[in-house]
LOKE-655119 format. One record per atom (N, C-alpha, C): x, y, z. Coordinates in steps of 0.02 Angstrom, whole numbers, plus 50000, padded with zeros to 5 digits. Atoms other than C-alpha are relative to their C-alpha. Example, Ala and Ser with C-alpha at 12.3 -4.5 7.8 and 13.67 -1.06 7.14 Angstrom:
500454994150000/506154977550390/500455006050000/499584994149997/506844994750357/499615005550037/
END
This chain:
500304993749980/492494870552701/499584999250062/500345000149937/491744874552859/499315004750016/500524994949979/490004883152821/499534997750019/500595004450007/488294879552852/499335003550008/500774996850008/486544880852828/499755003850047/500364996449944/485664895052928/499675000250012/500825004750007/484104891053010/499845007750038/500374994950007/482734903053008/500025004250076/499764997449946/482934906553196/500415005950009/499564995949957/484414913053191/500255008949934/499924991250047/484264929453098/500275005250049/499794995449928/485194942253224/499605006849993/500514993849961/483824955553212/499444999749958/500784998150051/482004960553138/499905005550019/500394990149976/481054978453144/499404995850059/500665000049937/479724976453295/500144991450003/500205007049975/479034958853366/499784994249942/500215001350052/478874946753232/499814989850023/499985006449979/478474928053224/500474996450009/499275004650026/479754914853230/499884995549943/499965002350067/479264907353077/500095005749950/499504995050047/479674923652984/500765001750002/499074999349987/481564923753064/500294996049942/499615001650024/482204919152917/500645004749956/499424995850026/483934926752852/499795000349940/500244995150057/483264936352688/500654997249954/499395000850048/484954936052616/499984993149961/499715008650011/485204915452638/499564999449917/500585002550050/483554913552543/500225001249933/499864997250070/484184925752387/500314994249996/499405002650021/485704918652371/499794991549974/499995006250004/485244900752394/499674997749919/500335000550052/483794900852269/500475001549927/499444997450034/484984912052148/500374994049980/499695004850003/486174897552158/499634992649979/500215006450018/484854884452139/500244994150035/499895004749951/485404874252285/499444996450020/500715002049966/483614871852381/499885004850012/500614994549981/482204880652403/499834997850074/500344999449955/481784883252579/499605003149995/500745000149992/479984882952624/499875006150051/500084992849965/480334896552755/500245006249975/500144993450038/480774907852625/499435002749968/500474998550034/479124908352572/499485004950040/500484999849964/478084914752705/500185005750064/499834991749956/478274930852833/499255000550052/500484997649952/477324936952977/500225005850029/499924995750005/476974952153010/500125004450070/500044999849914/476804952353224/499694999750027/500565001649961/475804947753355/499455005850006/500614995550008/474784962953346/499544998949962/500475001550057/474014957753176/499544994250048/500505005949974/473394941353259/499914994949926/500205002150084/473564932353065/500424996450011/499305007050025/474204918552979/500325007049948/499354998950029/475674922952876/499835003149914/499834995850041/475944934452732/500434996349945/499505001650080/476644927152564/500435003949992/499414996750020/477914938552556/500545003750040/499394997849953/479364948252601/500135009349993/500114992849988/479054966852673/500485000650043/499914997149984/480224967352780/500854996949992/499234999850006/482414966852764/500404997150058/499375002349950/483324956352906/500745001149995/499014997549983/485154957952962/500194992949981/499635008450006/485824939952869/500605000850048/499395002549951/487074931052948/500314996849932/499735005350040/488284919852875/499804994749981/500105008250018/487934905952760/500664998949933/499285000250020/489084896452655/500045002449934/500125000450065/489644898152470/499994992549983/499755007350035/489564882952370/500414999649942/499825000450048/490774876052245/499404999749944/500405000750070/489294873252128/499845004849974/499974994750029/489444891152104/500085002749944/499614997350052/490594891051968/499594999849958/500334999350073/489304886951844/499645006650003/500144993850016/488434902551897/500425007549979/499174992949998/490164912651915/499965001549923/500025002050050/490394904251738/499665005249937/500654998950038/488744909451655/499955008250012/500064994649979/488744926851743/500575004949951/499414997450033/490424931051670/499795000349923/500265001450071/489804924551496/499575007749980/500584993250010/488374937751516/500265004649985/499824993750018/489494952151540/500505000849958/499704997450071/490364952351373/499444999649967/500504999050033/488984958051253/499955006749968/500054993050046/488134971451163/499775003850073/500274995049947/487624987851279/499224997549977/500674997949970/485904986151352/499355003749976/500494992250001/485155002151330/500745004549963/499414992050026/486075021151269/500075000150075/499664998949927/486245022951456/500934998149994/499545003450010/487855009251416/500515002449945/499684996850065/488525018951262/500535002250045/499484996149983/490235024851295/499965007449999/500024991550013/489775044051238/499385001350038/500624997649945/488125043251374/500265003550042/499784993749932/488095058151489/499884995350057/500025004049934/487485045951614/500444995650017/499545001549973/489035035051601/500615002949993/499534997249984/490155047251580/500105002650085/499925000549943/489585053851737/500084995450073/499815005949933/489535036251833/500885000450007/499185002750021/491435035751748/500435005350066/499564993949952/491775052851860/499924998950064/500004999349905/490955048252026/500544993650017/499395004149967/492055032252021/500644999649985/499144993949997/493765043351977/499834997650079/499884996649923/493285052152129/499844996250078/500005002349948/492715038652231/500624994650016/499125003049984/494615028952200/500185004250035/499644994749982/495385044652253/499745001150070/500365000449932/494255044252413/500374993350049/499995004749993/494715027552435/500864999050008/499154999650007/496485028352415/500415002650046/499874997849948/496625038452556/499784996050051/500245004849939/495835027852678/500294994650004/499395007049993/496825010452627/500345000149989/499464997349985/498375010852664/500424994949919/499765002150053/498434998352513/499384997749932/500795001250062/497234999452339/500305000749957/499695000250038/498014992452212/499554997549919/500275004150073/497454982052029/499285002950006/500624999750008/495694988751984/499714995549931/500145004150037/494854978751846/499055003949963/500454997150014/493384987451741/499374995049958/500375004350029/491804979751679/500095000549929/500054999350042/491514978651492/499825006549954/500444993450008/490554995551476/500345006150042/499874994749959/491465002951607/499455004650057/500574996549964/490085005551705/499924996350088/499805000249923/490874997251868/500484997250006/499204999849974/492594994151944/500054998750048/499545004049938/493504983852048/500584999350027/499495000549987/494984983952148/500294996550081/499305004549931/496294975852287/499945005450054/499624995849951/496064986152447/500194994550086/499705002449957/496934980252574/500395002250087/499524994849943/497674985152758/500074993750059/499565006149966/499034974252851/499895001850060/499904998549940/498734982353000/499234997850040/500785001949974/496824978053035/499984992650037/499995007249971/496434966553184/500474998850032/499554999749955/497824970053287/500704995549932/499605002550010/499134968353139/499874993049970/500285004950068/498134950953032/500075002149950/499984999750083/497694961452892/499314996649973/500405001950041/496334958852787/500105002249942/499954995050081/496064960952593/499254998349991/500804998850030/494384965552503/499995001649919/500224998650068/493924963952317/499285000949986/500424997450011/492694976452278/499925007649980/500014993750032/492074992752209/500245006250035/499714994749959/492845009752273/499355001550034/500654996149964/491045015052336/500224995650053/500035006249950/490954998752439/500645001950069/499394998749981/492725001352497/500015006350041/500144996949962/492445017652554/499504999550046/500295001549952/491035012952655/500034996250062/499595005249957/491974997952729/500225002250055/499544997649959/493335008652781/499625005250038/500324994249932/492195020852882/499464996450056/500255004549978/491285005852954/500534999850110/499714998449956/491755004453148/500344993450022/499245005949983/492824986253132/500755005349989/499544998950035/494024997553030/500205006650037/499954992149943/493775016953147/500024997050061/500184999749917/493295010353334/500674993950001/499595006550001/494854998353354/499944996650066/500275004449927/494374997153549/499514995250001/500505006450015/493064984753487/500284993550015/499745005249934/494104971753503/500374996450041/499965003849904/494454970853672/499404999150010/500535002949968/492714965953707/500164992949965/499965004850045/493044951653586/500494995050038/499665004949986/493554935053694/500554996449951/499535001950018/495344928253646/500065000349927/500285000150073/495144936853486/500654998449958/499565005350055/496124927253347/500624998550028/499245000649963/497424920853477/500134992549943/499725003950037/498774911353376/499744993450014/500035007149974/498464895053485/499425000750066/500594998549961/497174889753582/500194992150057/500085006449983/497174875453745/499474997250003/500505003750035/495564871353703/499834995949944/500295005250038/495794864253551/500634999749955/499225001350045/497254857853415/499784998749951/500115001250092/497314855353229/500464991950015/499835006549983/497544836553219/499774995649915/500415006650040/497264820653069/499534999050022/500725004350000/495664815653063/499824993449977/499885005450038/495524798453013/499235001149936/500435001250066/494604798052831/499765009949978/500254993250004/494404816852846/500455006349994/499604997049975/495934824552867/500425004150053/499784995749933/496534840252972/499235001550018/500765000249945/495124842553098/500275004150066/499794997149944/495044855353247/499754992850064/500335004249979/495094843553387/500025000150092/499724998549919/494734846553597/500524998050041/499515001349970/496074846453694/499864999550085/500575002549924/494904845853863/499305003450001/500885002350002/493124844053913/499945007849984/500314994450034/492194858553838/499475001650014/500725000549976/490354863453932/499745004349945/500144998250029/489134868553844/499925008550001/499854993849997/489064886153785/500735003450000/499404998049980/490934887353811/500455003649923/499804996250081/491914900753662/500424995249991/499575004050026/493004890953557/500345005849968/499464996850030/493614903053440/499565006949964/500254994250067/493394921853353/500485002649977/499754998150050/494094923853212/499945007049939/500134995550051/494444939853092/500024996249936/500154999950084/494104939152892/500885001149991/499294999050048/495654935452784/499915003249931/500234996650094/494934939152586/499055000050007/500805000350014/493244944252548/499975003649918/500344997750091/492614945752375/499325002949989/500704996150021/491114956152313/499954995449955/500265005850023/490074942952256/499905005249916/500094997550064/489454955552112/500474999749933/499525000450037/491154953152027/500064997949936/500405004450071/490564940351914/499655000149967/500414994850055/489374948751846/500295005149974/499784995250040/490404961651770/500644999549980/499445003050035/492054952051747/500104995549981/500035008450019/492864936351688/500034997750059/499985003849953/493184923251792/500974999050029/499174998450006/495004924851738/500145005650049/499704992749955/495164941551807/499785000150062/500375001749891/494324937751976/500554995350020/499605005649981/495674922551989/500635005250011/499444995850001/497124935651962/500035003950054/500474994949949/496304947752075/500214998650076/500075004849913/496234934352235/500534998350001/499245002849969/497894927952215/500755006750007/499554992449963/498774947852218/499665000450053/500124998149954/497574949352344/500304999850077/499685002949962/498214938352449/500595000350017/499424994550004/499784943952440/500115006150050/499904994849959/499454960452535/499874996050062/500115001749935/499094950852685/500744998750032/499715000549962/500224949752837/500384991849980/499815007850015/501524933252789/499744994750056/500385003649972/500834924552942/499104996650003/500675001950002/499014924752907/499894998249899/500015001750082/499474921152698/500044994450016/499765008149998/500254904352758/499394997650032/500725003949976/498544900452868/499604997849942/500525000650068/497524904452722/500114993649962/500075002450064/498524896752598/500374990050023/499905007449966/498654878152715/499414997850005/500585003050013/496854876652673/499924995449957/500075006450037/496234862652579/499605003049934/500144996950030/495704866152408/499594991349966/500395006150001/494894847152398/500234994949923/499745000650064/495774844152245/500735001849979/499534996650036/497374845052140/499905006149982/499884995350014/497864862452081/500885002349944/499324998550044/499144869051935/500435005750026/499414995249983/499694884452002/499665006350066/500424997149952/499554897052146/499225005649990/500324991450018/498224909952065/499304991950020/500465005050003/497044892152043/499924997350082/500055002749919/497554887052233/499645005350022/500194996249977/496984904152275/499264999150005/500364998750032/495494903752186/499444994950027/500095007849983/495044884052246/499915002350060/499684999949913/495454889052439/499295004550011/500724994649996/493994902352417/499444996449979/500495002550008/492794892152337/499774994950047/500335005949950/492664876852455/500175003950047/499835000849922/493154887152620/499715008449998/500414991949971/491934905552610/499514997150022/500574999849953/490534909052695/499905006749945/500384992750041/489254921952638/499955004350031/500074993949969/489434938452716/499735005049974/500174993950010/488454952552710/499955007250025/499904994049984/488624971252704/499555003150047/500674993950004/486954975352760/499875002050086/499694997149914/487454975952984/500555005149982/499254996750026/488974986052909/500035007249998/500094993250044/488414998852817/499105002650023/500574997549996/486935009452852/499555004749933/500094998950086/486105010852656/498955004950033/500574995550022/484675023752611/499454993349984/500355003850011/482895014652603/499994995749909/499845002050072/482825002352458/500654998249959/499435001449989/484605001552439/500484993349994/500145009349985/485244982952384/500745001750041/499165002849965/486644975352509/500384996749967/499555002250029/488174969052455/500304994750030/499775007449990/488654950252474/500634998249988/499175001249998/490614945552500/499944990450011/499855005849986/491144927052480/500785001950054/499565000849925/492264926452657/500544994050026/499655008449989/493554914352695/500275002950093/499634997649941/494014915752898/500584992450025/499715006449968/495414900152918/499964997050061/499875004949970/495564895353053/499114993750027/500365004749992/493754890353060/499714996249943/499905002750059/493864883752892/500124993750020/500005006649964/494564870152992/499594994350019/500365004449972/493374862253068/499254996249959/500385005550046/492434847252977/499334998950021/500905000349985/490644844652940/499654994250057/500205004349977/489504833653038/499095003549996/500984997050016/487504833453009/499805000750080/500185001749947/487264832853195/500605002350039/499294996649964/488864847053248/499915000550078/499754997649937/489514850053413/500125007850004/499864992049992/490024869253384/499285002849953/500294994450035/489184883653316/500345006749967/499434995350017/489824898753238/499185006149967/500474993649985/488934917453213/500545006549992/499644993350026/489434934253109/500125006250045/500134992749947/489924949753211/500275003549969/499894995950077/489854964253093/500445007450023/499764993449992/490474976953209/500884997850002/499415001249988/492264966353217/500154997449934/499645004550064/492374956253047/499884992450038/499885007249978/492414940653159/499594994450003/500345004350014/491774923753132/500104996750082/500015002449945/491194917353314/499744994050024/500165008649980/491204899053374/500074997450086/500005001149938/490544892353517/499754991750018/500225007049978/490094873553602/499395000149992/500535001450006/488324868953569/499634994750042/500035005349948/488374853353697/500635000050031/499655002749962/489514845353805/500774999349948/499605003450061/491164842553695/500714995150046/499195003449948/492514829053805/500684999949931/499434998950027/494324830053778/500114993049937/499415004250067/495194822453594/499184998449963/500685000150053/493224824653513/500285004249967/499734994350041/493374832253359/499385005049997/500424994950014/492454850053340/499715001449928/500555000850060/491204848653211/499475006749998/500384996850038/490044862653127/499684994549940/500295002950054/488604857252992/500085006349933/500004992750057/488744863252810/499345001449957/500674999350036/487004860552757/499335000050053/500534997849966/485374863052825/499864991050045/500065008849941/485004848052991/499355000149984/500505002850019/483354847752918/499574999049949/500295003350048/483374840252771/500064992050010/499805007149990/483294820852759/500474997049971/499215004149996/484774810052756/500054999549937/499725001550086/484774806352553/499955006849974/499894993350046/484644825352519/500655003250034/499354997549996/486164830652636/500574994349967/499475003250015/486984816652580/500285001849944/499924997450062/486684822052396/500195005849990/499594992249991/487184840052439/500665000250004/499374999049990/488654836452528/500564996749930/499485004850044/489334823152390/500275005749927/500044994150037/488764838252262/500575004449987/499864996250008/489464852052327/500714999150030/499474999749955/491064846852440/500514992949963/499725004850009/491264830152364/500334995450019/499695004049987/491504817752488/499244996950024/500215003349979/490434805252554/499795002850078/500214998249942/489454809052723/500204995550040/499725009449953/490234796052860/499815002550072/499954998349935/489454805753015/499234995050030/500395003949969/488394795953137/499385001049988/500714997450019/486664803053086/500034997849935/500305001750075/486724798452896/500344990849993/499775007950021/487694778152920/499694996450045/500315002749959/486534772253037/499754994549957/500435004250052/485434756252973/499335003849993/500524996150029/484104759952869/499075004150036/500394999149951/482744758552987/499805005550069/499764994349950/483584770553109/499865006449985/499874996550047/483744783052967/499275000349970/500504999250035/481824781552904/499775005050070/500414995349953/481404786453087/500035007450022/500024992750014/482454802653085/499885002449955/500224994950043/481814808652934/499044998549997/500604999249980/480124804552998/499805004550056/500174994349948/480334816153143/500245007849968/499724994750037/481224829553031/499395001949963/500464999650029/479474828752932/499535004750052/500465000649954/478484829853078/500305007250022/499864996149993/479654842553147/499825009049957/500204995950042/479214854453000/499455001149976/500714999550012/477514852153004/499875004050059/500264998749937/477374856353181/500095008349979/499554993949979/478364873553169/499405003149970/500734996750037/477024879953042/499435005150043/500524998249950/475804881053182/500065005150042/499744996049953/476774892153292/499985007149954/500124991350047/476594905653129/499285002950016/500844997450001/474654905353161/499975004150057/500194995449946/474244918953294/499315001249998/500784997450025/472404918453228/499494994550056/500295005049955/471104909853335/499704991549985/500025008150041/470964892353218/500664997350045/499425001449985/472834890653284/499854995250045/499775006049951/473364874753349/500594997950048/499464999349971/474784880853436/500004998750080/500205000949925/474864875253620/500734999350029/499305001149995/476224873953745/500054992249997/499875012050048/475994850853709/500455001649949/499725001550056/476274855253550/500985002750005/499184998149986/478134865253597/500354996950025/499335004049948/478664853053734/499984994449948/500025004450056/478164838253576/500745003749956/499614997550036/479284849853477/500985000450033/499295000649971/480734850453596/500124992950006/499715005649982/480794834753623/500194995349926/499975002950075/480734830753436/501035002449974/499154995549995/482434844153437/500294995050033/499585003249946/483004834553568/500404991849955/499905004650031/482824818453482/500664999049949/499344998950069/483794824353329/500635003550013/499294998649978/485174830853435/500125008249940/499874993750022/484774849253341/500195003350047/499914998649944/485654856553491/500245009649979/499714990650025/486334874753395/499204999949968/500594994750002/484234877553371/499704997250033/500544999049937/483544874653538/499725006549998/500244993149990/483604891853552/499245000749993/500614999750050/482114891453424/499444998050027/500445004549968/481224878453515/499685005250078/500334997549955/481324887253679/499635005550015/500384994150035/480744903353601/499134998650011/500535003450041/479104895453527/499774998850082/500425003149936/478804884953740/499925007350011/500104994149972/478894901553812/499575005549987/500614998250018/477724911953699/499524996050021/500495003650013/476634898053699/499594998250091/500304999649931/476444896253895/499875006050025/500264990949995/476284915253912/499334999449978/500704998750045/474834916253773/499484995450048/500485002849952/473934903453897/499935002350074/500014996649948/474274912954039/500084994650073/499785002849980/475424902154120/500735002450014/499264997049981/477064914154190/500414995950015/499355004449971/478144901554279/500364998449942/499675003950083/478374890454119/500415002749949/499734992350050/478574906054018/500855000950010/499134998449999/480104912054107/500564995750013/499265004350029/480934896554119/500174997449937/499835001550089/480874893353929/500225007849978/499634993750026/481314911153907/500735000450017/498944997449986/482894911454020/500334995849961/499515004050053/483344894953923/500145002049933/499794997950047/483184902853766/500415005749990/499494993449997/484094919653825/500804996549987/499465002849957/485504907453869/500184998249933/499915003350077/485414897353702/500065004049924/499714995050051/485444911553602/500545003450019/499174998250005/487034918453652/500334996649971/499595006850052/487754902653565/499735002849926/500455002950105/486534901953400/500085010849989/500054992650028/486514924053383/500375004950022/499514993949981/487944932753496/499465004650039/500064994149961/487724942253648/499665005350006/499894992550031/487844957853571/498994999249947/500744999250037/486204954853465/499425001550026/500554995849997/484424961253450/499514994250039/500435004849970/483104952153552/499265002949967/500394998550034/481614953353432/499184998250039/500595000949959/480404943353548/499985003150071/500034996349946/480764953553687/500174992850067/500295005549919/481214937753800/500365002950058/500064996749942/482054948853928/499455002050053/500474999049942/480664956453970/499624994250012/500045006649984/479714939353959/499994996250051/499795002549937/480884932854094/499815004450080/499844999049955/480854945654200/499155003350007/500644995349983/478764950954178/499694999549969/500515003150079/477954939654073/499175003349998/500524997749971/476274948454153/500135005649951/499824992550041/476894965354040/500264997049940/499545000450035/477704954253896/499115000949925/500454999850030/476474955653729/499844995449995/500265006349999/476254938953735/499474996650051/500425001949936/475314935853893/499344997349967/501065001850009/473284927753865/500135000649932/500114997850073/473564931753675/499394993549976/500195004549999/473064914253663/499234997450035/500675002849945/471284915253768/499554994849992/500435006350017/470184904253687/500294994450062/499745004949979/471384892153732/499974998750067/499974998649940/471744897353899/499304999250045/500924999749978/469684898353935/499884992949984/500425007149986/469594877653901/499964997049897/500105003950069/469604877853706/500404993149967/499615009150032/470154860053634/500425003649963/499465000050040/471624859653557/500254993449978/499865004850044/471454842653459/499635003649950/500144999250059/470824840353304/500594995549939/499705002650054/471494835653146/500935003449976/499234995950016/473654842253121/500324993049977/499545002350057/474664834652981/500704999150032/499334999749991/476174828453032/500424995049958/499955001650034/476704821552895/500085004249935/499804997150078/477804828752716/499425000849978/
END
């Protein structure tokens, strides 16, 4: 599988100016926790914007736009357990078969098939919960994407919302969309990997920033599924699904690796989805009434399914909600017959916890140059990975204790640098650029701004929201809200003292 951890950075939008230690993708956090993978520490903590002038907020007021993160096989025990749940007794009388209230849910989702039915050109197998109190079905349309095809397992509401979504109405979309899902690419080839298998792998030098590939969605599943069916009937489900797809993009799919033996195609289906989605969410998609929960799809896009982990990747990759497409781009330098690498777990945890993740959840052994180093090598990056996550902290404080300086950012880049985190500079150059502003230092400012304008086109797409405003920034850091924020500092105040850098 080709997913990976999403770092708090790269959230593709917020409401107003917020910190960069609150950029964290909302969604990842649920889900992750939910799953019981790891608790990230930047799900804990929010800021509210430089206006307040405060440390950080325990909680979570406000709804980001997630991006993609991955699924894990270690799912199934929740899939498992979830499914278990929904055979039982009813709830409440709400759940009674003779309730006016589910008789009437029973009528709006008649009428929202029948809605629905008209819009995809294919909506087939539906599948009902236990109670009948929600419903699932196969919609499908071969023609989406210039003729790919996608399929979607999920509720007729959903479904209708999908289909009025503007991947599925505006089809001029994409043509803005560089070499969108071209069959073959001379940038790069599907090749052996030695110890690793098929591997996307360059076929010439690659600069940084340079697109590699965007890809449309083949199957997406409404994660909710499992909570209101078996596990059986979700397996049945994905392998008709698959099916409605275009025979050229079935055979991509179904040349994925499923990491394991398999008895029959409904289990290959089923396997091919678990090690090779990503987590997609509804909530760029659809425009929901306040309060409103979003809806989470496990995603499989092949062809970047392809490309094999490494704690220390060369590519990047980034959701674009108005196309379906999964977008991958160079993160450094990449020379010809390197193989193109993505990470599937978070680059800053230390080497015996991705190792224990990856062995976990993917089940192979880590063999990339950052985790087989000698031991010594290996104590020192997860002594800067410590250090690294101590530092960031500081950059939440906007209050006048704050030990935030621009030392401490260029210390911090160079700590990035160190660890070859090259898909979250961005982050880094974010952080110099406030931080020489707030001292009232412009030059500095806008060259850590244009670098991060630059670096986020890689880590967040183009097309996305600029939350710190570094446009203007670059072009007027004198007008940006950041300017002097920082005065003390700026007026001579010390900025030693006592900072923890150290777990």
């Amino acid at each position: 599988m080709k997913p990976q951890r999403f770092l708090p950075i790269y959230a593709t939008g917020v409401i107003g100016k917020s910190s960069l230690g609150y950029m964290v993708d909302y969604g990842r956090c649920h889900w992750e926790n939910f799953l019981g993978n790891f608790e990230n520490s930047f799900c804990d903590a929010s800021f509210e914007g430089p206006d307040e002038l405060s440390t950080i907020e325990s909680k979570h007021t406000h709804l980001l736009h997630p991006v993609a993160t991955p699924v894990f096989p270690s799912v199934e025990k929740a899939i498992t357990k979830s499914a278990e749940q929904a055979v039982g007794t009813f709830k409440n009388d709400a759940d009674h078969p003779t309730s006016p209230l589910l008789v009437e849910k029973k009528e709006k989702i008649r009428s929202e098939k029948l809605q629905a039915q008209d819009l995809w050109p294919i909506a087939t197998t539906c599948v009902s919960s236990h109670n009948n109190t929600e419903e699932f079905c196969i919609y499908a349309n071969p023609g989406f994407a210039g003729g790919r095809g996608i399929t979607i397992l999920t509720t007729p509401s959903e479904a209708l919302k999908l289909a009025k979504s503007p991947a599925f109405e505006q089809k001029d979309l994409y043509k803005t969309v560089k070499n969108f899902n071209a069959p073959e690419s001379d940038k790069w080839h599907v090749e052996n990997v030695p110890n690793k298998g098929m591997g996307l792998v360059a076929s010439h030098n690659l600069p940084l920033g340079d697109h590699i590939m965007s890809v449309s969605a083949a199957i997406m599943t409404d994660f909710s599924m499992w909570d209101h069916v078996s596990e059986e009937q979700v397996r049945s489900m994905q392998a008709e699904a698959i099916s409605h797809l275009p025979k050229h993009h079935e055979k991509i799919f179904m040349n994925l690796s499923t990491h394991d033996a398999v008895q029959s195609r409904e289990e290959q289906v089923y396997k091919i989805i678990l090690t090779n989605a990503f987590d997609i969410s509804d909530i760029e998609v659809i425009n929901r009434p306040s309060g409103e929960q979003a809806v989470n799809f496990f995603t499989v896009f092949p062809e970047v399914s392809r490309m094999n982990h490494d704690c220390r990747p060369n590519a990047h990759y980034y959701w674009d909600p108005d196309t379906f497409t999964q977008n991958v781009w160079a993160t450094r330098p990449i020379t010809a017959g390197e193989e193109i690498t993505i990470t599937y777990v978070d680059m800053l945890l230390p080497r015996d916890e991705r190792v224990t993740r990856l062995d976990h959840t993917w089940h192979f052994p880590c063999a990339c140059t950052q985790c087989t180093q000698m031991d010594r090598i290996v104590e020192a990056s997860d002594a800067r990975i410590a250090q690294i996550t101590d530092l960031q902290r500081h950059f939440n404080d906007y209050s006048e204790e704050s030990y935030a300086s621009p030392e401490m950012a260029e210390t911090l880049i160079s700590l990035y640098e160190q660890e070859r985190l090259y898909s979250r500079m961005y982050e880094v150059y974010t952080y110099a650029a406030v931080e020489y502003n707030a001292v009232g230092r412009p030059w500095e400012a806008i060259k850590y701004a244009r670098l991060a304008i630059g670096h986020g086109f890689v880590a967040r797409g183009a097309k996305n929201e600029d939350p710190f405003d570094l446009e203007v920034l670059a072009q007027d850091p004198w007008e940006h809200w950041s300017f002097m924020i920082r005065r003390k500092e700026a007026n001579g105040k010390p900025t030693g003292g006592h900072i923890t850098t150290s777990g």
